[in-house]
N, C-alpha and C positions, 0 to 999 in steps of 0.2 A: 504494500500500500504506500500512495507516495503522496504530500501534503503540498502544493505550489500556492504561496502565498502572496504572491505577484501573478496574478493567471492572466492579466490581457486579454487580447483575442484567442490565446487557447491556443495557437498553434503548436507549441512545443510540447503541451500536454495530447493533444491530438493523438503525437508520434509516439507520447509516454504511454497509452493507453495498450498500447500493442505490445509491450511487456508488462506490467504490470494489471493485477488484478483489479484496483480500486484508485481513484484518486481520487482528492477533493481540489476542486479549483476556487481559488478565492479572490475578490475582486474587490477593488472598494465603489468602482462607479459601476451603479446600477444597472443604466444601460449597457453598458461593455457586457454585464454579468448574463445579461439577459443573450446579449448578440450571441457569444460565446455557445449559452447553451441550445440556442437556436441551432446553432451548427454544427454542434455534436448530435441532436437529434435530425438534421437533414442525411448527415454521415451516417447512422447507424452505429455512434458510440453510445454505448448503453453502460459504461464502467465509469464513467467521468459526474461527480457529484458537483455544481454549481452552487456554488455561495457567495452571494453578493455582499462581502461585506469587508475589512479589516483583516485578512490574515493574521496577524497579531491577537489579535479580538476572539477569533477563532481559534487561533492554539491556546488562547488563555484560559477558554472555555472548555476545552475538549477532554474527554476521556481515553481516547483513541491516542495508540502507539504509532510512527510512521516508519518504514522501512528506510526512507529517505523522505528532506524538506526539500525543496527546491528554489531557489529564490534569484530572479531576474533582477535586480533593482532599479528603481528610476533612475538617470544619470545628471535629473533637473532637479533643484528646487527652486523656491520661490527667491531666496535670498541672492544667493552665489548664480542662479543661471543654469547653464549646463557644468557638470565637474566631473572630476578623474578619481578623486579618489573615493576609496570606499564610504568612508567616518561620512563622507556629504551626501550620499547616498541615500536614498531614502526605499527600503527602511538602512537603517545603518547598521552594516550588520557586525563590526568587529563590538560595537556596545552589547548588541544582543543576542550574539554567538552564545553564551551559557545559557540564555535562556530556548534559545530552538532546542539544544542537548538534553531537555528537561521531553522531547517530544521525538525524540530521532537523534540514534548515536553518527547518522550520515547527512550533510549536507553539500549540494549540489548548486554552486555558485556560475552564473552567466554574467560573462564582464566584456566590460567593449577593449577592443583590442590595443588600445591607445593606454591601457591600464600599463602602467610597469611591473613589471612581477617583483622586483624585490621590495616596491612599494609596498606591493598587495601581500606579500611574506610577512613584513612588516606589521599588516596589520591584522592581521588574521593568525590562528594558530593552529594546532593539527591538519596543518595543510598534508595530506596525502601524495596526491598526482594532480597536476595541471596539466591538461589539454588546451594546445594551442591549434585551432582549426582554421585553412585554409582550402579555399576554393579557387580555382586556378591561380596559382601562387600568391593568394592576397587573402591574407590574414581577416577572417571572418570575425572569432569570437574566443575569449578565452575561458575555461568553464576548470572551477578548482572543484575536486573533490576532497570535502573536511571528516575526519574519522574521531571520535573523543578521544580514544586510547592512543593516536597514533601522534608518536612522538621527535619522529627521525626527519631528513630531510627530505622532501614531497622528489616524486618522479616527475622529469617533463616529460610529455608525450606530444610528438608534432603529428600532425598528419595532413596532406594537402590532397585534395581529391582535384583529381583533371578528368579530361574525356580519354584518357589512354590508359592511364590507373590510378593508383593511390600509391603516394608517396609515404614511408611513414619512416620514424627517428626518434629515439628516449635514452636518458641517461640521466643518469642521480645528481641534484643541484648542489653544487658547492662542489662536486668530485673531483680531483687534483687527477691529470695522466698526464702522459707524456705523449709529447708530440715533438716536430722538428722544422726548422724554418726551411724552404729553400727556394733558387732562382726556376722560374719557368723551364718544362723539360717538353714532353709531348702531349699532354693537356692539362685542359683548365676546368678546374671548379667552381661552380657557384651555386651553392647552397638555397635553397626557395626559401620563401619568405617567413614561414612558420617556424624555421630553424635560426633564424636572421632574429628574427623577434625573441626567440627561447633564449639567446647568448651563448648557445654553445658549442662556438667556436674550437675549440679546443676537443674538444669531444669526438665532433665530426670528422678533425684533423688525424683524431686518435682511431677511432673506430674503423674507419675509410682507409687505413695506411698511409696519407696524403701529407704535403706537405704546405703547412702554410706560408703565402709568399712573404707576409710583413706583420709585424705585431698589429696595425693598422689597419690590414686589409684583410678581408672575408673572399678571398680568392684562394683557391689550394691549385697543386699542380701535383704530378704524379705519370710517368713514366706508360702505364698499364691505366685501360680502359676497366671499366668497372660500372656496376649497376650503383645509381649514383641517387638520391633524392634531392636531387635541384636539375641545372642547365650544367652539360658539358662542354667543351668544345675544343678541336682539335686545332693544334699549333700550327700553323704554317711558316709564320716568319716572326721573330725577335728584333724589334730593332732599338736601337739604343736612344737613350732621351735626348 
C-alpha cells in the first residue's frame, strides 16, 4: 500500500497502481481531487482511493501503515517564488521526515533536476539510492529513496532511456578508486547527462578502464572501443593548440 500526499493530477500514481495493491491519493485542491478521480474511473483504476484534502491532515489522522509515502513537492511558495531547495518546499520535508516515519519506514522523494544532490544529502537523512533519470540524455527528474534504518552512504543510480536503449550507471557516493589521467589515444568519451549530473566522474573513469583527459574535463579517452553509456567517438586527427 503506498500513501502520495502530493497526488496532483495523479499521473505518477496512475503508473503506481500497477504495482501496488492500494493507494491513497491526497490532494489539497478540491477540484484537482475530483479531476484526478474522474480519470482513474475513465481508466479503469479501481485501486486508487481519492482524498481531497491535506496529506499531512490525512497521515495525522490515519490508522493505516504504508508500504511506502510518496511525496512530489511544490517547488513554489508564496514568499520566495519558485526555489531549489528542499527546507522551501512545500510540504518541507527534511522538518517532517520523522514525522512520515511514524507512517512508512520508506519514502519516495520526486525532485527537479536543478536540485544538487549534496544539497539535498544535506538535508535529508537515511538517504538510500538516488535515481537520476534521463530521457534522451537530458536529465528529467531526481527521485531519492529514504529507508529509517539505513545509515551508510545512499547508491547513485543513473539511467537515461533513448529510442535505441537504456543506458544505465551506479556507484557508492563518496567512494574513493582509482583512476588515471591521460592524452587522447583512439577515442573519446562523453559521458550522458545523468552521469554528468551524478559527479561521478571518477567512477566512470574507474569502472570503464578509461582515462580521464584533465582534472577539469568530463572527457575520457581509451585505446579499445567499448559499450559505453554516453556518446563515443573515434579519433581521426590530434592537433595541437
Amino acid at each position: 500500500m503506498e500513501g502520495d500526499i502530493t497526488g496532483g493530477f495523479g499521473v505518477d500514481d496512475y503508473f503506481f497502481s500497477q504495482k501496488f495493491t492500494e493507494i491513497y491519493h491526497c490532494e489539497l485542491n478540491e477540484n484537482l481531487s475530483k479531476i484526478a478521480a474522474y480519470n482513474y474511473d475513465i481508466l479503469s483504476v479501481n485501486n486508487i482511493i481519492c482524498k481531497a484534502e491535506n496529506g499531512l491532515d490525512f497521515l495525522a489522522k490515519t490508522t493505516q501503515n504504508f508500504d511506502w509515502i510518496y511525496i512530489d513537492p511544490s517547488r513554489r511558495n508564496e514568499i520566495k517564488g519558485k526555489v531549489f531547495m528542499l527546507k522551501d518546499c512545500m510540504p518541507n520535508i527534511p522538518d517532517l521526515q520523522s514525522f512520515y516515519y511514524q507512517f512508512s519506514s520508506k519514502i519516495l522523494i520526486k525532485t527537479a533536476p536543478l536540485l544538487d544532490i549534496t544539497a539535498g544529502l544535506t538535508e535529508l537523512q537515511n538517504v538510500k539510492q538516488i535515481h537520476i533519470v534521463s530521457v534522451d540524455n537530458e536529465v528529467k527528474e531526481l527521485l531519492w529513496e529514504l529507508h529509517q534504518d539505513y545509515n551508510g552512504n545512499p547508491i547513485i543510480k543513473c539511467i537515461n532511456f533513448n529510442k535505441i536503449n537504456t543506458e544505465t550507471f551506479e556507484y557508492l557516493w563518496n567512494s574513493e578508486v582509482d583512476f588515471t589521467y591521460g592524452l587522447p589515444t583512439k577515442y573519446l568519451y562523453e559521458p550522458n547527462s545523468s552521469i554528468l549530473k551524478s559527479g561521478g566522474f571518477t567512477q566512470i573513469a574507474n569502472q570503464c578502464s578509461l582515462h580521464k583527459l584533465q582534472v577539469n574535463s568530463d572527457l575520457y579517452t581509451s585505446d579499445d572501443l567499448i559499450d559505453f553509456p554516453g556518446r563515443v567517438f573515434k579519433i581521426e586527427t590530434i592537433l595541437n593548440y
